[in-house]
N, C-alpha and C positions, 0 to 999 in steps of 0.2 A: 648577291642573291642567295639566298638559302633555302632549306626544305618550303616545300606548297608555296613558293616564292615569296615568305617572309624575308625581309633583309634588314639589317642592323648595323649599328654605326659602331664601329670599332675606330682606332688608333691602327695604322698602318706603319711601319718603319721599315729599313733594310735591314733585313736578317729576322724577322720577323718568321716569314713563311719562307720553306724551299722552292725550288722551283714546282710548278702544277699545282701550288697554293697547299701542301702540308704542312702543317707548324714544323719549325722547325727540333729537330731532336734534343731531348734533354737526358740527362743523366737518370736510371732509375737503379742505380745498384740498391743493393742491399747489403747492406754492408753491419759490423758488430760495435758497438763500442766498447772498450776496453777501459777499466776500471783502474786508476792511475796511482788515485788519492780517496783515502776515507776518514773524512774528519767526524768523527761520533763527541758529539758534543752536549746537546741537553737531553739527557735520557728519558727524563720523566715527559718533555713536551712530543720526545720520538714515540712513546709510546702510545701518547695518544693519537698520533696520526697513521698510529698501524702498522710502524718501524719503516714510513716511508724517508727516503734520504732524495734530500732537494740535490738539481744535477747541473755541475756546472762545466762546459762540454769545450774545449779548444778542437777548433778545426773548422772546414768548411761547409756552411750554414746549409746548403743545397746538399748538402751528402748527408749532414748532419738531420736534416727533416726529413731525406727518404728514408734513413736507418729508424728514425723515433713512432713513421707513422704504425707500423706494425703494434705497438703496445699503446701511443699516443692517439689515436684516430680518435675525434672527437671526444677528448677529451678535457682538453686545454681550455679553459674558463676565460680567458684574457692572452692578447697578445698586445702589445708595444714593441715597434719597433723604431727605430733612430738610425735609418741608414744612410751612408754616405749622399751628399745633395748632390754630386756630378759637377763639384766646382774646376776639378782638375789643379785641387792644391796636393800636396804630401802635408799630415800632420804629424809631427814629433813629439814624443812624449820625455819630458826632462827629469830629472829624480838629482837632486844634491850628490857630491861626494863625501864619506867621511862621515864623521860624527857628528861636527857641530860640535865640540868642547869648547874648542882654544878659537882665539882670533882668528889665528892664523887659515882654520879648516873652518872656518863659517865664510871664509875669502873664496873657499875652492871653488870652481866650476861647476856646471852641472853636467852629468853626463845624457847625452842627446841618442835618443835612438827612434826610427820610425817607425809612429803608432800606424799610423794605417795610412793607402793612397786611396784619394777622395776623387777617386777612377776608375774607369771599366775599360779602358782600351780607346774604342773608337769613336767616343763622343758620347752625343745624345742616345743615338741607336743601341750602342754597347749597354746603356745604363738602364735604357728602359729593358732589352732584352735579360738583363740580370735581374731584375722584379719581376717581369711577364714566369721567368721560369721556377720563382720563389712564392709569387703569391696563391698560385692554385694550391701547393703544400700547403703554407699556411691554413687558407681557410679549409683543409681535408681533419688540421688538425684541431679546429674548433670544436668544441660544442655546440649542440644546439641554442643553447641560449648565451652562448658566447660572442665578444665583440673583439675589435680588433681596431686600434688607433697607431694608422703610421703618417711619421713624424718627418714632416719637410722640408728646404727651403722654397722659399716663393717664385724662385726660377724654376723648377720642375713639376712642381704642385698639380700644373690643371695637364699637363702629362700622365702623371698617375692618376690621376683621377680618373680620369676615362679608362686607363688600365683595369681599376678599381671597378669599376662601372659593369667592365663587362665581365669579369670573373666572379665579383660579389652580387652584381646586379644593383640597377640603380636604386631598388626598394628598397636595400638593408644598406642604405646611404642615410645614417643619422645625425651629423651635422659635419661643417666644415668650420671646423674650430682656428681661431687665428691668435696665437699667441706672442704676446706683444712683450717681448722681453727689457724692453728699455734700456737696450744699448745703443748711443748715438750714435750713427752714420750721415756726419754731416755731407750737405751737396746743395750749390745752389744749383746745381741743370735739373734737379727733378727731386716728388718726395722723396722722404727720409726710407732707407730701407731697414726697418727696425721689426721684422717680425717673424716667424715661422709658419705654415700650415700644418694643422694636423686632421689628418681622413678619420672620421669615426666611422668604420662599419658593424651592421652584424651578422652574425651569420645567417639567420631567419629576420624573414620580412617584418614578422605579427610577434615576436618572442624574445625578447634579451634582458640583461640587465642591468638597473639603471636604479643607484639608489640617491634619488633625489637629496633625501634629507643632510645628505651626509656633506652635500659642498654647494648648503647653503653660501650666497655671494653676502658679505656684508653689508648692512645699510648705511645711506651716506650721511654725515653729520646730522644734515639739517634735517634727515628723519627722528632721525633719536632724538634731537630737540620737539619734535611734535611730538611724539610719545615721551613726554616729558613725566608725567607720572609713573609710577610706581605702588603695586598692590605689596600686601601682606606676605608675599609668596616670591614677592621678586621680578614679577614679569612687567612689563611696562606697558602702559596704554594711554588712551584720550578718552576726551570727552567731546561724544559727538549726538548734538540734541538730549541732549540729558542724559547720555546712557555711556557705558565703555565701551569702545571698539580698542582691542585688544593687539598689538604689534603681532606678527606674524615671527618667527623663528630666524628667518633670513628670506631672501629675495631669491626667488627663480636663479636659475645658475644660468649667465649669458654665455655666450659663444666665443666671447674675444674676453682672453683671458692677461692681465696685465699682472704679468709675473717678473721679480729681476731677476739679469742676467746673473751668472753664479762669476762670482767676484774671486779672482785668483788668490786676495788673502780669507774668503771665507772657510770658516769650519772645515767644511764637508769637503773643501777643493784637495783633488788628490795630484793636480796637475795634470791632467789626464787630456788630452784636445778636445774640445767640442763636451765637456760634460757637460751633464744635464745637472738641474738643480731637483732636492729631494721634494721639493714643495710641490713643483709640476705631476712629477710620479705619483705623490699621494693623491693627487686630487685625481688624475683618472684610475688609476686604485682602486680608492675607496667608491667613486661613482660607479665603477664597473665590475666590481668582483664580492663576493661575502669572503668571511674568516672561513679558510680551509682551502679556498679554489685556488685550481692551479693556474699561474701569470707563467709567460714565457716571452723573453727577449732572443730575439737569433742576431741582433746585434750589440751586445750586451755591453762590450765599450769599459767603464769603471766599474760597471756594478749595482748604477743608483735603482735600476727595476729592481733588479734582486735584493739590495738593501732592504728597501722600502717595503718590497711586499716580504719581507724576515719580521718589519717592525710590524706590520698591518696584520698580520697571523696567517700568511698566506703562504703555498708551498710553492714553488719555484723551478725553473727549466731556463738556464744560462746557455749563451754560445758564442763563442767569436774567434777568427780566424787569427788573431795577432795574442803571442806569449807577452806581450806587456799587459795587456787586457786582462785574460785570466790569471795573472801576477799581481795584478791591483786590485782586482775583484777579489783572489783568493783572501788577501791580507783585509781586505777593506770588511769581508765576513768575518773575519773572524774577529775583526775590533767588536765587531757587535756584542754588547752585554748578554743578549739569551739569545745566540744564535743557535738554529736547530742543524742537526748532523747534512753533512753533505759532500757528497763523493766528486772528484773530478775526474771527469774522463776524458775520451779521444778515440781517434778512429784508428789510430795507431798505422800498422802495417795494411789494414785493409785501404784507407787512401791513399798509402802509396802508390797499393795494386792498380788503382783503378788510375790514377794520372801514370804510370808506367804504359797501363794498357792503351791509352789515350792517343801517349806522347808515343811510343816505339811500337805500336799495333801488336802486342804483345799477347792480348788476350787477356785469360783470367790470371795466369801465371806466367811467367819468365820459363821457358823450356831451351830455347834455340842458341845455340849460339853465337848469330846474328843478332839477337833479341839484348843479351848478354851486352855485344861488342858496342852497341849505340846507347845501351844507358853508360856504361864505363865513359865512353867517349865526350858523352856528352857534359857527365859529373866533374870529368876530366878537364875541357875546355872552360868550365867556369871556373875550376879551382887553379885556372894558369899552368896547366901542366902539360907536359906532351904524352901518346899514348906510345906505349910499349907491347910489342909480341912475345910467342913464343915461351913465356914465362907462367908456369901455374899458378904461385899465389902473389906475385907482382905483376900491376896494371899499367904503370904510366912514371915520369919523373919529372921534378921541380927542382931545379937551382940544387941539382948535387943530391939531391933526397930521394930517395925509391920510394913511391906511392901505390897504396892497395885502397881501393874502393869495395866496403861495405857491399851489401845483398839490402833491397829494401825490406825484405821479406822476413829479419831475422836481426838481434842483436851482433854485435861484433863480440867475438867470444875470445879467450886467451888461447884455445887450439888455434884458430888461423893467424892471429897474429903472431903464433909462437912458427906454427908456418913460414910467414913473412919472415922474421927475421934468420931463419935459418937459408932462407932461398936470397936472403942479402948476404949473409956470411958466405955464400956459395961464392955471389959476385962479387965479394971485397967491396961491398959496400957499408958504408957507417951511416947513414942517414935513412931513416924511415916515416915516411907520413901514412898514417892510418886516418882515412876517411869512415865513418861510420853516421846512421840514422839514430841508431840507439845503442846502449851498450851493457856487457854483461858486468851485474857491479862490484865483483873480484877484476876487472880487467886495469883498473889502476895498480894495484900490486903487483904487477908485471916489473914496473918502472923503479928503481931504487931512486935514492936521494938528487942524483946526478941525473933522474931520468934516462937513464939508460940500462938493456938488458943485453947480456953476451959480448957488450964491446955494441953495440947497436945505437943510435940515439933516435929515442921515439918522441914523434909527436901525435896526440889522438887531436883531429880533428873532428869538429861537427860539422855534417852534412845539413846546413839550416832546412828549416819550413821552405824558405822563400826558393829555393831551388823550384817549386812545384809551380810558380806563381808569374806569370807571365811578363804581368806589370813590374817586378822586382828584377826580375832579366832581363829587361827592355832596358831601364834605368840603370843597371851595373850595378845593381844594389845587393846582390847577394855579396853576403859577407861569411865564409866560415873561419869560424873562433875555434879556438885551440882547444882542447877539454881542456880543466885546470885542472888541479893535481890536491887533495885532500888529504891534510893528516890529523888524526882527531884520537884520543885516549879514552877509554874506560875505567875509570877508578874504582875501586870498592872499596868502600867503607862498611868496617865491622862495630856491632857496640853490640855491650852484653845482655842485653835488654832483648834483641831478636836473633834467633837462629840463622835466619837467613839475613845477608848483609844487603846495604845495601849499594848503588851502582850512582854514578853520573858520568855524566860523556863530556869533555873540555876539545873545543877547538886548538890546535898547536897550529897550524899553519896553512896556508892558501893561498896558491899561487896560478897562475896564467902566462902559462910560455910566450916572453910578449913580439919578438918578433920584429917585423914593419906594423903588424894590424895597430897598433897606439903612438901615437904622435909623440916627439920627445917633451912636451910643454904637458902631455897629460900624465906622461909616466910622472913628471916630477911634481906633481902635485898626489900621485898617493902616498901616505905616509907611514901607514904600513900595511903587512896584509891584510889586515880587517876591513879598510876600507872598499876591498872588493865584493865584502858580503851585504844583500840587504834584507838575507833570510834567511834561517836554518832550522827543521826538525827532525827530531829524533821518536822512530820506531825500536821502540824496546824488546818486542818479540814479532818479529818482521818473516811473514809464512806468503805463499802464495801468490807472487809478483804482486801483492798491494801493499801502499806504503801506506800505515795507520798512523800519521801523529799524534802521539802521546804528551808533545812538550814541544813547543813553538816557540819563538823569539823571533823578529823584525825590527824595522829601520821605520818610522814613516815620517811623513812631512815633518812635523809638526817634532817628533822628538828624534832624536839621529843616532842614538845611544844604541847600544848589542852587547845583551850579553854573551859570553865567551864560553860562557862554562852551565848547562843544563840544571836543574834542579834536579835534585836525589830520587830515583824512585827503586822502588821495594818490591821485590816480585812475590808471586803468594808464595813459593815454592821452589824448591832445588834444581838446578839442570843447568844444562845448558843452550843459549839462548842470542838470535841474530839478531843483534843491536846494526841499525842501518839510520845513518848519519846524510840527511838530505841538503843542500847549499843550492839556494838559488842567489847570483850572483848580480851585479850592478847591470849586464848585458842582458840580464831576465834566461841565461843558461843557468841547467841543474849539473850538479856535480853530486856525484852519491858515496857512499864508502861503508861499507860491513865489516864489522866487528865480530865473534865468538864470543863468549860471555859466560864460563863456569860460577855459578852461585849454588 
């Protein structure tokens, strides 16, 4: 019962409301994004959008839409999203080893790592309460004449819907689209389960956008055989009572849309789980948005929304909590012929803040001692370590190795690990693991050829994303990877033709302290270093913790090849200059390395 005893039909669940019936609490930080990657790409088309740069965001989509509504609050033209259906599978994303030259490397394996868990914890209740607390953002970040279509399976469909119902309201409920993908799921106990739902809302009841003409349904044969003539002009008609009635453009656009399944050897397939096909994309696209409006995915998956709306002239707001995602998506932009400039970013140290503050009651920052001793503790117990006292800049120990845990709050710099090894040298220790979130990128040059400094033997480890992520702890799924180890040249080449010479950067070597973390069946299928890389770029004059790629190189499906060695570039002018050499790696980890550069 509600105010003047109006009452209304909601969807009820556990966890839903607290006790005495208040919703239950959501997150409302407000948090920064931090500016990662800037790929400045077609000048002349950035221009005319006013030097806006399309934003493509890693991190958690619920922190990621409180930080955006501040400058995004209605203004978002189109939403699509594709979020997990609550099946309770893990999806795996596979990518080839190697090149693909020789026989021998088109045999190799692929390397397997998990795209995302297609779960919320506690079932039904968990998955609806993860929409319940995304979908009011969403629609805050609308336009007014903006829509919003999210994307199904048929086992939770009329669940959200009523979610849907009652946040959007039944009146901005524009159809229940059912997309019939035609992939067989044979059964003889009951129909075939071959389809998806997708919710179209909008944001106003009386107001959205909807451009008919644009996804005209085709006519079926036996039309076009009655419109059997043809005028002067091209268009077809009959003959009806002595006059022409004239064929129409295309048919009303239905509701059940018969699209195929994206086929693992098609074009577009980036092997990606659960991708969508570009055909689908375009068509609610082009039905719901003009050239210039902004479409935003907050579960952005491969890439195909932000593809499609690159090809359709539309600007764009990417998001997804999984580094293969934004790893596929980054490369899959930039295959594109006239892609427009676009920055990557993250929420960096401020979502640490906020799941430290979460997980350890910590607040807004880490002050206490106590505060201190249970994140250690806790980084510690997943990294199979035990903790240690008594010690300033040593935490814990592994199998003979002194361990120092990172601050989430800050990169790991070469003073504390120079700390570290010297409070190891204290205790005749030769082994050191350096745990770190991020890292400073002189802090590889610490390590000589042998990886080792002062007699010390180092290993920098990454403290993964998945540390933060409930579901990945539950499963034992956190995995931290070694940093690898980056040696890369600057050459200069002179000719008499220019004052100033010019520069290329060559890969020499790339390695991954391999440990137990790789099986011996996988170490011996890499053949040699390269095969670890399936990306690298180079920032020529690298200012301001943003990494500008000026020169790109990748792996994709479809060709396996890398080159080694950058193309020449020419600087206007004399100085000197921070060349920073970027490697993302087969495990979707960055490895970075700076260079000086006298020209």
């Amino acid at each position: 019962m509600g105010k003047k005893g109006i009452t209304k039909t909601e969807l009820v669940w556990p966890g839903k409301y607290q006790e005495g019936g208040t919703p239950s609490a959501t997150s409302r930080a407000q948090l920064s994004l931090s500016l990662r990657e800037c790929f400045t790409r077609n000048r002349k088309r950035e221009a005319s959008q006013q030097q806006w740069h399309n934003k493509l965001i890693w991190g958690d989509n619920l922190l990621v839409m409180h930080t955006l509504l501040e400058e995004f609050a209605g203004k978002v033209d189109l939403i699509y999203i594709d979020p997990p259906f609550a099946t309770g599978e893990d999806f795996i994303f596979s990518s080839p080893i190697g090149d693909g030259e020789s026989e021998e490397s088109q045999l190799q394996p692929v390397i397997q790592e998990k795209a995302y868990h297609d779960t919320w914890g506690r079932g039904l209740s968990a998955y609806l309460s993860m929409l319940w607390q995304r979908l009011p953002l969403l629609r805050a970040l609308l336009s007014d004449t903006g829509s919003i279509y999210v994307h199904l399976g048929w086992e939770v469909s009329g669940y959200v819907q009523l979610l849907m119902n009652e946040i959007f309201g039944e009146n901005c409920r524009q159809n229940i689209i059912i997309y019939n993908y035609g992939k067989f799921h044979h059964s003889k106990e009951r129909w075939k389960r071959d389809f998806d739902v997708i919710l179209f809302y909008s944001k106003n009841p009386t107001t959205w956008t909807f451009n008919h003409d644009a996804v005209l349904d085709e006519y079926r044969e036996r039309t076009e055989i009655r419109f059997g003539k043809v005028d002067e002009a091209g268009k077809r008609y009959k003959i009806v009572k002595g006059r022409r009635v004239y064929r129409q453009e295309g048919v009303t656009p239905s509701s059940v849309w018969r699209l195929s399944h994206l086929q693992m050897n098609a074009v577009e397939s980036l092997g990606y789980p659960t991708q969508k096909t570009e055909g689908l994309l375009t068509k609610i696209i082009a039905a719901s948005s003009h050239p210039g409006d902004l479409i935003a995915d907050f579960f952005c998956g491969s890439g195909t929304t932000l593809a499609v709306a690159e090809n359709l002239g539309r600007r764009w707001i990417g998001c997804d909590v999984g580094r293969f995602a934004i790893h596929t998506t980054r490369k899959r932009l930039l295959s594109l012929a006239d892609c427009a400039s676009f920055d990557v970013l993250d929420l960096g140290e401020d979502e640490r803040q906020v799941w430290l503050s979460t997980t350890f009651g910590a607040g807004e920052k880490i002050c206490s001692g106590r505060e201190l001793s249970a994140y250690r503790a806790f980084v510690l117990q997943l990294y199979g370590a035990q903790p240690i006292g008594g010690l300033a800049y040593l935490h814990g120990k592994k199998s003979g190795a002194m361990v120092r845990i990172g601050t989430v709050g800050a990169p790991v710099t070469r003073v504390e690990i120079e700390e570290a090894i010297g409070e190891c040298l204290k205790l005749k220790q030769s082994k050191l693991h350096v745990l770190g979130w991020e890292w400073e990128v002189s802090v590889d040059t610490l390590r000589d050829p042998e990886g080792e400094t002062r007699g010390v033997k180092i290993h920098f480890i990454q403290i993964p994303r998945e540390v933060m992520e409930r579901q990945a702890r539950e499963k034992g799924e956190v995995q931290f990877l070694p940093l690898a180890s980056l040696m890369v040249e600057v050459e200069i080449q002179r000719d008499d033709s220019h004052a100033i010479p010019l520069a290329k950067v060559a890969l020499k070597d790339f390695s991954i302290p391999q440990g137990t973390l790789f099986s011996r069946r996988f170490r011996a299928q890499i053949k040699r270093w390269s095969d670890y890389i399936d990306y690298w770029a180079v920032d020529w004059d690298f200012q301001d913790d943003t990494f500008t790629p000026r020169w790109v190189t990748y792996r994709t499906r479809k060709d396996r090849t890398l080159a080694l060695t950058s193309v020449p570039h020419r600087y206007d002018r004399a100085g000197t200059y921070r060349v920073l050499v970027k490697v993302v790696d087969i495990f979707g980890s960055e490895t970075s390395r700076e260079i000086k550069v006298n020209v």
